[in-house]
N, C-alpha and C positions, 0 to 999 in steps of 0.2 A: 510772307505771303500765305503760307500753311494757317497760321492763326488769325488773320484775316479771313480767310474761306469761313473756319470754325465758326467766329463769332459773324459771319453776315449769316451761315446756315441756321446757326440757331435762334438768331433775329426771324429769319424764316419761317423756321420753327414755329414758335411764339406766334407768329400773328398770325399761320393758318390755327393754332390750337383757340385764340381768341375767338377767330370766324366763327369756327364751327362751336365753342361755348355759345356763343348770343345766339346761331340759328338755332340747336337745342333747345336753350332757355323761350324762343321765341314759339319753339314751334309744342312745346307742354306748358305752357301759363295757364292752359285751361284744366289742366290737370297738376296743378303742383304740388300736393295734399300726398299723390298718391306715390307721387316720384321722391318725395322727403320722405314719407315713410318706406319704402321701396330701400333709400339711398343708406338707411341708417339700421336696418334692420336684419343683417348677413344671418340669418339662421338658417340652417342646414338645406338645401333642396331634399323635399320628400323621395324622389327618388335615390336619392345618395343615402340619407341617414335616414329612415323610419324610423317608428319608436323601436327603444331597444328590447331584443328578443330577451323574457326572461328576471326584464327590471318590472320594479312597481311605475304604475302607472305614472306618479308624480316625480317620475327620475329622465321620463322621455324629454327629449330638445323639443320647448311648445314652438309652436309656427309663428304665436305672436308675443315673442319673450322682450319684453320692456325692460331686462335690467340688461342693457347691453353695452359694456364700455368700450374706449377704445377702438371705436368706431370710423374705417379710413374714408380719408376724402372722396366725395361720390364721383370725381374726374381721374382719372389717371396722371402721374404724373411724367412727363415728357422723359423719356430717356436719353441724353446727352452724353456722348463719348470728350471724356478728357481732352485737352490740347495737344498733349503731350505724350505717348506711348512712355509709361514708366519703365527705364531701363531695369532689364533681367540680370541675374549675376549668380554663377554657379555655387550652390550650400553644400557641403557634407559634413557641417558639425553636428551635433545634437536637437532631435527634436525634441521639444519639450511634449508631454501629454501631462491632461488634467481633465478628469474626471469631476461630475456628480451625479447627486441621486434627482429625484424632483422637488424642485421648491416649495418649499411652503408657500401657500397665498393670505391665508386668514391666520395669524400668528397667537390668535387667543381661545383658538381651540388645538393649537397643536401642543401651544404651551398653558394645558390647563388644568397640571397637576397631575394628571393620572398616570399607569405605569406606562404609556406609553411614550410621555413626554423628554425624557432622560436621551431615549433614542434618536427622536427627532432632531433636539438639538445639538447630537452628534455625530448625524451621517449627514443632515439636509444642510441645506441651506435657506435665507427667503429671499422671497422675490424680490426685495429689497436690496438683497446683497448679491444676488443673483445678474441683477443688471447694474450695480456698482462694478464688479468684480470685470464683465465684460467691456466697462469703459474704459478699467485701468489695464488692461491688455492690450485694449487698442491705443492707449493712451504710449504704454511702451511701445510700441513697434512692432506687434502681434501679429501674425497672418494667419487665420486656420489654413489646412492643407486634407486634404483625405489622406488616411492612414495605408488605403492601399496603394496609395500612391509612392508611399516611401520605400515600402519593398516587394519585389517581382521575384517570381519565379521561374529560372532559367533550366537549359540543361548542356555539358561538356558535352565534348566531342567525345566523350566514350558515353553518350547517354542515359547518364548521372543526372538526375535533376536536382538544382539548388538554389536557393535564396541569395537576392543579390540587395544590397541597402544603393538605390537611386538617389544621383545628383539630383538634386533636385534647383530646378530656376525660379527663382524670387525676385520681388523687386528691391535693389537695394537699400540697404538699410532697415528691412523689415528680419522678423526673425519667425524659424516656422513653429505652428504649434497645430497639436489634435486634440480636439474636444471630443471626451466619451461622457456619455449619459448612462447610468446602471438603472433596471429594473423599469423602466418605461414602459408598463403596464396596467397604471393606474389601479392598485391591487384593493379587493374592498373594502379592507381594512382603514384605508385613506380615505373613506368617501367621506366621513364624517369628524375626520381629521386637521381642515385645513386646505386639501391638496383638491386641484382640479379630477373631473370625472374619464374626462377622453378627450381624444382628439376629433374635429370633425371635420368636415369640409362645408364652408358657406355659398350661400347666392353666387358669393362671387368667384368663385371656384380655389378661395383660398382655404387656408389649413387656421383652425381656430379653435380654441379649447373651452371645452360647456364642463360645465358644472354648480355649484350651490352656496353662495354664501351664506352667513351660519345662520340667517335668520327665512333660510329655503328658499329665497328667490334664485331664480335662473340666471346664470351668468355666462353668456358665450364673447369670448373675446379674443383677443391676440397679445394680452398685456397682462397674463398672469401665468402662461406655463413657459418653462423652459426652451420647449421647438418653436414657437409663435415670438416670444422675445427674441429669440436667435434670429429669427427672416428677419422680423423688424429693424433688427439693430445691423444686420448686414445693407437692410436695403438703402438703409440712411451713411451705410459705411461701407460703400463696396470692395474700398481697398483692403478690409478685416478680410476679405476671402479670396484664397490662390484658384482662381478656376471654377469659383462656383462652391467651392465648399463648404458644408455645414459642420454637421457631428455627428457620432457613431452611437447608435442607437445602440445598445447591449440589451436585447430577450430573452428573458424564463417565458415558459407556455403554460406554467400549472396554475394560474387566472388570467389565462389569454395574453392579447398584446395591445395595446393601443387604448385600454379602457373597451376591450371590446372583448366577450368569454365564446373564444374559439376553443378552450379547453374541452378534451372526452373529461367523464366522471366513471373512476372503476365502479362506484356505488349506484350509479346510474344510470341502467342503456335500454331506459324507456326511448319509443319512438319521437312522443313526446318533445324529451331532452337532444336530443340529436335533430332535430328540426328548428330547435332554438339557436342549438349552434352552427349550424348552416347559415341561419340567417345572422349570426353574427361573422362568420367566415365571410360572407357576401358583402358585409357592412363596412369590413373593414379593408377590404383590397383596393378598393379608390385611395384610403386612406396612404397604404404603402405606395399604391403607383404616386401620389402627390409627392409624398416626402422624397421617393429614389426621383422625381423630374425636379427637382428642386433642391438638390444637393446634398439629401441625409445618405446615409449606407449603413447595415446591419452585421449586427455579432453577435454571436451565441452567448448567451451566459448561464447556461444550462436552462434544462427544462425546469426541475424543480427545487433552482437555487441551494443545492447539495454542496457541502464541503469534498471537492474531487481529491484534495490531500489524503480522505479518512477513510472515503469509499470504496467498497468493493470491488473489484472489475466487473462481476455483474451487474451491479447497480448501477454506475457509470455507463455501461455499455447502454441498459433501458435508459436510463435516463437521456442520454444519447441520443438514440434511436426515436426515441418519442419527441423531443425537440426538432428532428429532421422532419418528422413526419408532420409535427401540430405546429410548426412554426418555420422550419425552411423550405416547406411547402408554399407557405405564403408572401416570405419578402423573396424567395429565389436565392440562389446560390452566395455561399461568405468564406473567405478563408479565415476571417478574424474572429478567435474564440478571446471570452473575457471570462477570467474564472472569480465565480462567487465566494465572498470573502477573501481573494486577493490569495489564496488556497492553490496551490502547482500541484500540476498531475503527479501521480508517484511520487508527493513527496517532494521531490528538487529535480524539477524540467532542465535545470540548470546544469549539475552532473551529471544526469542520465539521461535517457531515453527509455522509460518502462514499456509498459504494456498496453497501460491504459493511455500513453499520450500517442502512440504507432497507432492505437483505436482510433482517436483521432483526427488524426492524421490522414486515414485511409478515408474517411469521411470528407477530407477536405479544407480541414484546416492547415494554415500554414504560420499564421502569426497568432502567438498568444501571450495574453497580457494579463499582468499580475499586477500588484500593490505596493510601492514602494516610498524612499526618503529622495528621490531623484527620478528622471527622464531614463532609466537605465536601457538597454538593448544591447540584443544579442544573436549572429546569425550563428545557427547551429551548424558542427559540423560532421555527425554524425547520418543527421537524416536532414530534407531538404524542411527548416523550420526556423523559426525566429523566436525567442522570448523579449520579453517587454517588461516592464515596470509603469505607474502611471501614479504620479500625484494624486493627492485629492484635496477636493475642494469642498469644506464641511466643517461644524462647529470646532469639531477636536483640534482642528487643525488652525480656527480660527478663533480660537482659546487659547493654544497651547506652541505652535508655530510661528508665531509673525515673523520673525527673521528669515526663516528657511522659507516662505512665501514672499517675500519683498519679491525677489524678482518677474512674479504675475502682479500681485496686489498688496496694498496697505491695511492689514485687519485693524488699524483703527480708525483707517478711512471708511471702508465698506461696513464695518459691525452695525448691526440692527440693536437697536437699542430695545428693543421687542424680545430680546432672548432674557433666560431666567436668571437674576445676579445668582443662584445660589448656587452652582455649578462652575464660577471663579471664571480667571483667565489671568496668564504670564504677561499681562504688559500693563 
């Protein structure tokens, strides 16, 4: 009876979605010219993204950008609830987490010889394997999950506050996992690298990434950054997501966030200069409200990408303090810190509790994550905190790992043949 109902409702469905197509269609025939190009042409709304405060002229999102791929159906598509409520079933084994940086788009400037190519092909990944990698996760049994979701902070009956790691309910047979993204930034150095410019928001109030293919045309799409792949491939796959969730955004602030320079300049505090950043502070908080209503969440990764292992307690503490200030100002409050290069406060978060991690600490974080050969995790039990370990997903590793990756992905399924032979690889 139950799948009966389903399938007459969405017969339902269907033929009021057809009605209202043909009255549509019937009632613009006299204007179809303007509604194709209307339907195909998502660049930015003026009021959301003006040109950016600060760039050269020829780097603004144009109003009438023709190189636009990737371009969604001008109807919406009907949302259907399954037949079947997918049975939950209690998890407390290991969550998997796996990181990356941002993809490469254009593979033949990234890899075009200079010194900066070496790096590339061993922190990134491309867009090629970027959306390989996500099919063979879903392909195993993958579910994202939000990271804050696996551990809360409590406190005893002697009011002790402490870290507790949550059952977490999945659907059976799936296995959980946390996507972190590092440096999502869009830093300038990338602009003529390869990599997308920002993130934006379109006509249609979705999140789409602009930037330049190598021969400078304009490119706004959803089918070449990291966050725009991820809606994409969740909306085609909604069972890849427990609850809605996406991946965890990890931010430095010393070249803004988002493709967008909400950064101070010590060298700089012309009126000027602080009027530019205003207006990119302005530009980019739609930005964040879109990503947190649509399933991203944010972590620290310091301000200015410092090694926290080598750093001073001063330094640490400004660097600190200036991230609260130029960057959890703007997504709003995180407990999850990501430390740059994979680097533990004091040293080893692991044995101790120093100085610089109680800093911390008093700030607000409670989970932090490091660089590991495994999903490691750890509730501390000296102060109320977690450490963490997190794969990665990157040339070195897809060079030099296949085995120890089987269980996400096959690197000689995924490998882009676009990378440099002269850098080798174990398989």
């Amino acid at each position: 009876m139950k799948k009966f109902f389903y399938a007459l409702r969405a017969v339902l469905l269907l033929a009021l979605a057809l009605i209202l197509s043909l009255t549509l269609s019937s009632c613009s025939a006299g204007n179809a010219d303007a509604d194709k190009t209307d339907a195909v042409s998502p660049t930015p709304d003026a009021a959301i993204s003006p040109s950016p405060a600060g760039d050269a002229a020829d780097e603004s999102e144009p109003d009438d950008a023709t190189h636009v791929i990737a371009t969604p159906e001008a109807t919406e598509a009907i949302a259907q609830e399954p037949e079947e409520t997918q049975n939950l079933a209690p998890y407390d084994g290991i969550v998997e987490h796996l990181f990356f940086h941002t993809p490469i788009v254009y593979t033949e400037q990234a890899f075009d010889g200079d010194a900066q190519e070496e790096g590339f092909d061993q922190y990134m990944v491309t867009v090629s394997e970027y959306k390989k990698i996500l099919q063979n996760l879903y392909d195993k049994g993958y579910i994202l999950v939000n990271m804050n979701d696996v551990w809360n902070e409590y406190t005893d009956e002697n009011g002790k506050p402490y870290m507790k790691r949550e059952t977490l309910m999945i659907p059976e047979g799936k296995k959980p996992l946390i996507l972190s993204y590092d440096d999502i930034s869009y830093y300038e150095y990338m602009m003529d690298n390869g990599f997308p410019y920002r993130l934006i928001i379109g006509r249609d109030g979705e999140l789409w990434s602009y930037g330049k293919d190598p021969q400078g045309n304009a490119v706004i799409s959803q089918d070449v950054d990291c966050v725009t792949i991820l809606d994409k491939f969740i909306k085609e796959h909604p069972d890849f997501s427990l609850g809605g969730a996406k991946g965890l955004i990890c931010l430095t602030g010393y070249n803004g966030i988002l493709g967008y320079r909400t950064q101070t300049d010590s060298k700089d505090s012309s009126k000027e200069f602080e009027e530019r950043r205003q207006n990119e502070i302005a530009r980019v908080r739609p930005i964040v409200k879109r990503l947190k209503e649509t399933g991203w969440y944010f972590a620290s990764h310091s301000w200015g990408h410092i090694n926290l292992n080598t750093a001073s307690f001063t330094k640490m503490k400004n660097d600190a303090d200036k991230w609260m200030d130029e960057v959890g100002s703007l997504i709003g409050p995180t407990k999850l810190m990501v430390y740059p290069f994979g680097s533990r406060l004091d040293g080893d978060d692991v044995q101790k509790t120093g100085d610089a991690f109680k800093y911390y600490h008093s700030l607000g974080f409670r989970v932090f994550a490091s660089v590991g050969i495994e999903s490691f995790s750890r509730v501390k039990k000296d102060i109320s905190a977690v450490i963490c370990d997190r794969m990665h997903a990157d040339g070195l590793t897809l060079r030099n790992e296949r085995e120890r990756y089987m269980k996400f992905y096959d690197a000689a399924e995924v490998w882009d043949d676009a990378r440099p032979e002269k850098y080798g690889r174990k398989w």
